[in-house]
C-alpha positions in Angstrom: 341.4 44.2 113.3 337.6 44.0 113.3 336.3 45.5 116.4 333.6 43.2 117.8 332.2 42.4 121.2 332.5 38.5 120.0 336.4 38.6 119.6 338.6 40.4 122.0 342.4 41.7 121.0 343.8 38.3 123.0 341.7 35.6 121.3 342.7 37.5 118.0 345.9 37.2 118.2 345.7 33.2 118.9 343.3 33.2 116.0 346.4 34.8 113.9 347.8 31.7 114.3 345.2 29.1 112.5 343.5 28.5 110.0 340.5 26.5 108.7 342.0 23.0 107.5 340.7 21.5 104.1 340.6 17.9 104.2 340.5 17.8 100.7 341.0 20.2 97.6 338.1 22.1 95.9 337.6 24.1 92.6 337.5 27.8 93.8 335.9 31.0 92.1 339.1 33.4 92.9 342.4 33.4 93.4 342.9 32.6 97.0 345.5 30.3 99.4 343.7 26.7 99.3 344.6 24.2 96.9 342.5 23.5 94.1 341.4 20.8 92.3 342.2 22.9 89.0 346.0 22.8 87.8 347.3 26.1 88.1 350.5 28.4 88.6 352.2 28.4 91.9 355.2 27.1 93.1 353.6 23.6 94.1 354.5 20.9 91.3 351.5 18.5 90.6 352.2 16.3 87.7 353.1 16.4 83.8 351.3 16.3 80.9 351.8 16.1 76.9 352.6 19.5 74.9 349.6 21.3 72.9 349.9 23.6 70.3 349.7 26.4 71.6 350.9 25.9 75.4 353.3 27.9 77.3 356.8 27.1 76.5 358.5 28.4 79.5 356.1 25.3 81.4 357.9 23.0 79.5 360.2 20.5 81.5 363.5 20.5 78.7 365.3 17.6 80.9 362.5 15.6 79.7 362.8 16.3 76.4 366.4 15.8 76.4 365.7 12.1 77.6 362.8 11.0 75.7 362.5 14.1 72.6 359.1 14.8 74.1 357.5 17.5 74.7 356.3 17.5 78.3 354.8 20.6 80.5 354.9 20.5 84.2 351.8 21.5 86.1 351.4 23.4 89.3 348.3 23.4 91.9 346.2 26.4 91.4 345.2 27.9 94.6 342.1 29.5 95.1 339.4 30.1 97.6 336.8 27.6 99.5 333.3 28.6 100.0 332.8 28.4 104.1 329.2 28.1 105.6 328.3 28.0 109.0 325.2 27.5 109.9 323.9 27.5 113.5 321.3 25.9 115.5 318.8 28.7 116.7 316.0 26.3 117.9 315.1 26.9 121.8 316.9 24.2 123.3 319.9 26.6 122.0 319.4 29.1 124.3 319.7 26.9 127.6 322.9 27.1 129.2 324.0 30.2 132.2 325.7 31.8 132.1 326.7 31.5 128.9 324.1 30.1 126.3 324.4 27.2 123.4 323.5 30.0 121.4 325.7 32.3 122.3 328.5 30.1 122.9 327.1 28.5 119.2 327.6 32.9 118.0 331.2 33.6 119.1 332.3 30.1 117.9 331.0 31.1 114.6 332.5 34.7 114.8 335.9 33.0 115.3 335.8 30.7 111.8 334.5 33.9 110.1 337.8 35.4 110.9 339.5 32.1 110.3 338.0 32.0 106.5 338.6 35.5 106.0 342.1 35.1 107.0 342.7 32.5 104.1 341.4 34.5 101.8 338.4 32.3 101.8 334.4 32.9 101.0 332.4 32.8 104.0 328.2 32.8 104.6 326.6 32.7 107.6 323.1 31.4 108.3 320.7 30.1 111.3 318.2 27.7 111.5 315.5 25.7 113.5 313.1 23.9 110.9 314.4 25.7 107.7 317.0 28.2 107.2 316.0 31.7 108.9 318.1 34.3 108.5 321.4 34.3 106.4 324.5 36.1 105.3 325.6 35.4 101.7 328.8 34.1 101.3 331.1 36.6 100.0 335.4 37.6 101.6 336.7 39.9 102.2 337.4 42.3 105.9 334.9 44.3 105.1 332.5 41.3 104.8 334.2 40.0 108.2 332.8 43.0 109.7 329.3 42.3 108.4 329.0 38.9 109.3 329.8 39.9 112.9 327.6 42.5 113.0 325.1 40.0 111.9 326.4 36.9 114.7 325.5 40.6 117.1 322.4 41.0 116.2 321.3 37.6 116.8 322.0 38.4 120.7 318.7 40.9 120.7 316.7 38.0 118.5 313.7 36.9 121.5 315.1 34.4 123.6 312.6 31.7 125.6 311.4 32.2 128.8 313.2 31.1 132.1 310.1 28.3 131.9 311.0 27.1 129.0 313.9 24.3 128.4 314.7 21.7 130.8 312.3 22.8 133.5 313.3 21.3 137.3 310.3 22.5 139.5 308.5 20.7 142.1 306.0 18.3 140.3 302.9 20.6 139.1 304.3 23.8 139.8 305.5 24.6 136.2 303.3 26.1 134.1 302.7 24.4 130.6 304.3 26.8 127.7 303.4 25.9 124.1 306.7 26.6 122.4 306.2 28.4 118.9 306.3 25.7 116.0 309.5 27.6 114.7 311.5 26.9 117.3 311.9 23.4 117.1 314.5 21.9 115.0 315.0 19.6 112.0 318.3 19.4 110.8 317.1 16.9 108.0 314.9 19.3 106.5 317.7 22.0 106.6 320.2 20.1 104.9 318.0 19.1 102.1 317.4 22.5 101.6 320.7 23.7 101.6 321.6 20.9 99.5 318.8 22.5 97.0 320.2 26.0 97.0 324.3 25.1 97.3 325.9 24.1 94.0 329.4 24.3 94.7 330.4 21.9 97.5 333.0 23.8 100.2 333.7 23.5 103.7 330.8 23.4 105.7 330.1 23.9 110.0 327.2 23.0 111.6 326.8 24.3 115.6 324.1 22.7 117.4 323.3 20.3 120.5 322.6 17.5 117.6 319.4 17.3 120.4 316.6 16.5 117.2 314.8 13.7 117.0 314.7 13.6 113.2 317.1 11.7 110.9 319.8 14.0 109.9 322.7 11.4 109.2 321.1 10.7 105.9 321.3 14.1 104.5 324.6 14.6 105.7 325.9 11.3 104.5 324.3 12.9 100.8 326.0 16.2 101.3 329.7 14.1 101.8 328.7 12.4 98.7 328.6 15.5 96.6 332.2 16.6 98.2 330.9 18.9 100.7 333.4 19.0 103.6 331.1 19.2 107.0 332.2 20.1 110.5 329.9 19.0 113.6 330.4 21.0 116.6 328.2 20.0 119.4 327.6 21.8 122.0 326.2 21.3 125.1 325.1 23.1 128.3 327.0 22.4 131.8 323.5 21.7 133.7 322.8 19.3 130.5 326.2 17.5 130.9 326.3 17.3 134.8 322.6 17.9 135.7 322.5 19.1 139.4 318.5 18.0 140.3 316.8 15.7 143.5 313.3 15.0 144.2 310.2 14.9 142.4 311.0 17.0 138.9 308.6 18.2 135.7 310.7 17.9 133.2 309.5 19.8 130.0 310.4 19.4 126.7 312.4 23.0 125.6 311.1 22.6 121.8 308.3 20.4 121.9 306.5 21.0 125.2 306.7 17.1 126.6 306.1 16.5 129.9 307.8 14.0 131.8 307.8 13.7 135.8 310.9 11.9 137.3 312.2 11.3 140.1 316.0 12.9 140.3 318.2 10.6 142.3 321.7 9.9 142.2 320.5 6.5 140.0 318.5 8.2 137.9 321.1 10.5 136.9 324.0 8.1 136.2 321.3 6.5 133.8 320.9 9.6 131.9 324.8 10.8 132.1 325.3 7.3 130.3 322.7 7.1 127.6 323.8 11.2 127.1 327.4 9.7 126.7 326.4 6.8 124.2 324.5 8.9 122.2 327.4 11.7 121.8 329.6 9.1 121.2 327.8 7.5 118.4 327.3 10.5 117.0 331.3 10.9 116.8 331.4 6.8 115.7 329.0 8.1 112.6 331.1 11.1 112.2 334.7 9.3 111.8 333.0 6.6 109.5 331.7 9.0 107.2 334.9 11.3 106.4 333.0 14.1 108.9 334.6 15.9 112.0 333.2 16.0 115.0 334.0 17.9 118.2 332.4 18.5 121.7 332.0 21.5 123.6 330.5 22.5 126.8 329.1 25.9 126.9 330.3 26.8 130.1 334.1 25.9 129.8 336.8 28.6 129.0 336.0 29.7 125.3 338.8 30.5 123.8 341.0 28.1 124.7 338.5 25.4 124.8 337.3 26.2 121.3 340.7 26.4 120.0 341.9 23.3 121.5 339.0 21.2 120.4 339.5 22.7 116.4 343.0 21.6 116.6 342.1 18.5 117.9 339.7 17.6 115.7 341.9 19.0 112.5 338.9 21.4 111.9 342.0 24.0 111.9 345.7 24.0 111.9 348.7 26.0 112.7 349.9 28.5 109.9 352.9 27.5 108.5 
């Protein structure tokens, strides 16, 4: 077992138990454990089709031929690998959440359908992003590549995180002092899918953990990217203080990623108005999702992680029970 500080022996050993679901079949590279949209040789029967010269006798069905004097071979589904990519939000609104981040919650959650992929014999890449794609791990399987990609998700722990007066700021009007957030740390998903529409020829399986927080139009792209086959998994996550916002008075509020100011007054009116446009817009996000052939789960950064993120996967047929 890989030994990582992002997956403990326990949630292993649950994690033993799934695996990433395909929604539909895909033309692998390698011989692997996912159906394929290629006809094949394993034990699965798919369909007939007319003898060839040349053909494999021993595939052809002689019941057949004793009924119609055809010659007819029986085809099997090939199974092969799926490419997997996850690619995770690292904007700054990612890193708000105690005591557990977005980001960090956004890290182990990845860590977990590395192992998943890797498990199925599966390819599986790893990248992060904001307004483009930063830094990535190419997709490759393999447990010695497991181990790599979580050294990577580590590694992003020591990446510079924002200050405690950046995010959703809740100070006494005019006491916060006005941070310029650097123009990286913003996010576009649009912009990120169109390029990793540009550099992704075969279509595979494909996660996406963020807070979905982006003003930008990014159902377009991923209505494009389900077009050309690509299976895409939203995980949304969400910080506690974001979901049930414990504020009163006068408040600052200050945009994590683009530095907007905004003062409010926090009252128990106030909040019920923002705990129900936050719901509409989560759950139109889901409406989009199920329309479009896309999954879609919700998380909260704060709740148990391994059984949470394991419950909402299954939920959401992201992943399955072996067997």
């Amino acid at each position: 077992m890989p030994a990582s500080t992002l997956l403990d022996p326990a949630f292993l050993r649950k994690l033993e138990l799934l695996r990433i679901q395909a929604r539909k079949a895909f033309p692998g590279t390698m011989r692997g454990e996912r159906r394929s949209t290629r006809r094949g040789a394993s034990v699965e029967f798919a369909d007939f089709r007319k003898y060839e010269a040349g053909d494999d006798f021993r595939h052809v069905d002689w019941s057949i031929y004793a009924r119609l004097e055809r010659l007819m071979l029986r085809q099997f589904v090939e199974e092969e690998d799926v490419r997997i990519d996850i690619l995770i939000d690292q904007s700054r609104s990612m890193h708000f959440g105690a005591p557990l981040s977005k980001f960090d919650f956004a890290r182990r959650a990845a860590a977990a359908l590395a192992f998943l992929a890797v498990s199925s014999l599966d390819q599986v890449g790893i990248a992060t992003f904001d307004t483009a794609i930063r830094l990535q791990k190419r997709a490759s399987r393999g447990r010695g590549h497991l181990l790599a990609v979580l050294n990577f998700l580590e590694s992003l722990a020591k990446t510079e995180k924002p200050s405690s007066s950046d995010g959703v700021a809740s100070e006494p009007t005019g006491k916060i002092a006005k941070r310029t957030p650097p123009t990286n740390q913003r996010t576009s998903l649009s912009a990120v899918l169109q390029q990793y529409q540009r550099t992704t020829v075969r279509p595979g399986i494909v996660f996406v953990l963020s807070d979905f927080l982006d003003e930008d139009d990014f159902r377009s792209p991923l209505k494009l990217l389900a077009q050309r086959k690509f299976e895409i998994n939203l995980i949304q996550v969400l910080a506690d203080e974001e979901v049930n916002p414990e504020i009163v008075g006068d408040i600052l509020m200050v945009d994590a990623e683009s530095g907007a100011e905004r003062e409010i007054t926090a009252n128990p009116r106030a909040v019920a108005a923002y705990k129900k446009m936050l719901a509409q817009y989560t759950k139109a996000l889901e409406n989009f999702c199920k329309a479009n052939g896309l999954g879609y789960t919700l998380v909260q950064a704060s709740a148990s992680f391994a059984d949470l993120l394991l419950k909402n996967l299954i939920e959401s047929r992201m992943a399955g029970c072996v067997g």
